[in-house]
C-alpha positions in Angstrom: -9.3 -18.9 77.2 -9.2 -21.6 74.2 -13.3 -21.9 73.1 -12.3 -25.6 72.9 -11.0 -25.7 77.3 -13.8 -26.8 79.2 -14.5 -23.9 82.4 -13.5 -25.6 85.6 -15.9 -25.3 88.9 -13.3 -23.8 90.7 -13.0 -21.7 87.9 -16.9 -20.8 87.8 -16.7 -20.0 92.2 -13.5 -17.9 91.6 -15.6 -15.6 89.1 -18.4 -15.7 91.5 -16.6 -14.3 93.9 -14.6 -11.6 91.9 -18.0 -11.0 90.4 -19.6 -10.5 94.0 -16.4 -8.1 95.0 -17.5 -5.5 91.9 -21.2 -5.5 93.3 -20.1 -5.5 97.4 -17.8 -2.2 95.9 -20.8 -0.7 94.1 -22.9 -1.2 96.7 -20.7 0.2 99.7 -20.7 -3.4 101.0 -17.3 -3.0 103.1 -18.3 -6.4 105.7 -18.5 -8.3 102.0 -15.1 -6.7 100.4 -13.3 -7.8 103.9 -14.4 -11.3 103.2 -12.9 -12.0 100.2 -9.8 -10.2 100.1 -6.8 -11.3 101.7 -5.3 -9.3 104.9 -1.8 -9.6 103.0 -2.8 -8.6 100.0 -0.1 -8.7 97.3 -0.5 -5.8 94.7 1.1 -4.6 91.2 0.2 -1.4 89.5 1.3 -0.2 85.7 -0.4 3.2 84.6 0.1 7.1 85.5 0.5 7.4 88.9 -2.8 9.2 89.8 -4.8 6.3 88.9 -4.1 3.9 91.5 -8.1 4.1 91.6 -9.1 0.1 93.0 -5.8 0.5 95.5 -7.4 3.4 97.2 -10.6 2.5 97.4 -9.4 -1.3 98.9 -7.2 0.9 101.5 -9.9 2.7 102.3 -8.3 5.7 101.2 -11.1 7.1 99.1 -14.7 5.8 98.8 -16.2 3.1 97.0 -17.9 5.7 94.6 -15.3 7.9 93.9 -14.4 6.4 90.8 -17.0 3.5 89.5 -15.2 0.4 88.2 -18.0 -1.1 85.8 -16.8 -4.3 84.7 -17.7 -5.1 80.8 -16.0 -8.3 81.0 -15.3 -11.1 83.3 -12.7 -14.3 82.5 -11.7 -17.3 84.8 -8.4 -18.6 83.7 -7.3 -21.3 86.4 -6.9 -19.9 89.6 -6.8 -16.1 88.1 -9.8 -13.8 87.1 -9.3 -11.3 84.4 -12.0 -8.1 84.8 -11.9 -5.8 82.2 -13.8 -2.4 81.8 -13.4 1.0 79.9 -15.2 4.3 80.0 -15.6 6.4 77.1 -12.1 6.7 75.3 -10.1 7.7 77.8 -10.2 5.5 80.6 -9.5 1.6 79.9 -8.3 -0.4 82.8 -8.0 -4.3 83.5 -7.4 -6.6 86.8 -6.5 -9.5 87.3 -7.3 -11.2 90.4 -5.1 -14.5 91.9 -7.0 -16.6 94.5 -6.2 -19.2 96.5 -9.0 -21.5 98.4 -11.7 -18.6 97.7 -9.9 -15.8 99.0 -8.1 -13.4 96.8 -4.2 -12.9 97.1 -3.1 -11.1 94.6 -4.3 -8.2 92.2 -2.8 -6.8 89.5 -4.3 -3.2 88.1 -3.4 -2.2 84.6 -4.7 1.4 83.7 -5.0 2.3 80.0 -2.5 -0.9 79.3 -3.6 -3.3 76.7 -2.7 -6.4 78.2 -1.8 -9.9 76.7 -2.1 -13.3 78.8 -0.1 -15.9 77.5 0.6 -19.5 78.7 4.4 -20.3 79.6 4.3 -24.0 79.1 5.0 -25.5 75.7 2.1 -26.1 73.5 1.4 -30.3 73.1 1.7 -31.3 70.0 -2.2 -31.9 69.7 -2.5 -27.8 70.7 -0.3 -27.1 67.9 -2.0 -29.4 65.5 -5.3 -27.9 66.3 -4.3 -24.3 65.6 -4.1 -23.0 68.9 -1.8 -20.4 69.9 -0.2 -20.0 73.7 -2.6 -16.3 73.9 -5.3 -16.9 76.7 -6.8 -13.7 77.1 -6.8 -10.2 75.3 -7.7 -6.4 75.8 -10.8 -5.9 73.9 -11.0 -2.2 74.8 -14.1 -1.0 72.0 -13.8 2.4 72.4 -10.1 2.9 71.9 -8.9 1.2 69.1 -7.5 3.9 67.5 -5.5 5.2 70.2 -1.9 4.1 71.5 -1.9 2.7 74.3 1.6 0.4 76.2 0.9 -2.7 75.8 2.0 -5.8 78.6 2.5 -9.1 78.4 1.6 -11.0 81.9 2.9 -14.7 81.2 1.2 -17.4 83.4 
């Protein structure tokens, strides 16, 4: 997010809670992942197709410790969070979280992706003047910058 664009509240409570889903996951607090994730859940995966790791674990299909999502960063950007965290140099992986009224409705898992976010709507002339470009967020994954990864962008 532009330094200069103040951090909304609803911003600040929709980090909170994506921030409290990571530590209910660690923690094997089932009741508290329930809570805050929708029944309907809409979901989008891009990676190989064995590391659908967050899916399982939300399914219930593996355990909450069977693969450790450690998030090294955490960004509101309107109504989305953006969580990103890497392992070592070979795993790198980033979600981003929709919600709506507290309650998360969509979730989008990118697996060794680097991932772009860019604003759709044309820049105001004051933006432009200013410098700014339409980017809002960017992978930032330290350990593998020399290695190739696909890149995506997700336009909002």
């Amino acid at each position: 997010m532009d330094a200069m664009s103040p951090v909304s509240d609803s911003e600040k409570i929709n980090v909170a809670t994506v921030d409290g889903l990571y530590k209910a996951l660690a923690s094997g607090d089932t009741k508290k992942v329930t809570e805050v994730v929708g029944n309907d859940l809409e979901w989008w995966f891009h990676g190989p197709p064995n590391c659908h790791h967050m899916m399982r674990v939300l399914t219930g299909e593996s355990t909450y410790n069977e693969f450790e999502f450690e998030p090294r960063s955490i960004s509101g950007i309107g109504d989305r969070v953006i969580v990103e965290g890497y392992e070592g140099a070979s795993v790198y992986w980033v979600h981003v979280w929709s919600l709506n009224n507290g309650a998360i409705t969509q979730f989008r898992e990118y697996f060794n992706t680097w991932l772009t976010v860019r604003e759709l709507r044309p820049l105001s002339r004051m933006v432009r003047r200013r410098g700014s470009s339409s980017t809002l967020w960017r992978s930032q994954p330290r350990d593998l910058f020399k290695r190739s990864l696909p890149a995506l962008v997700l336009a909002m």
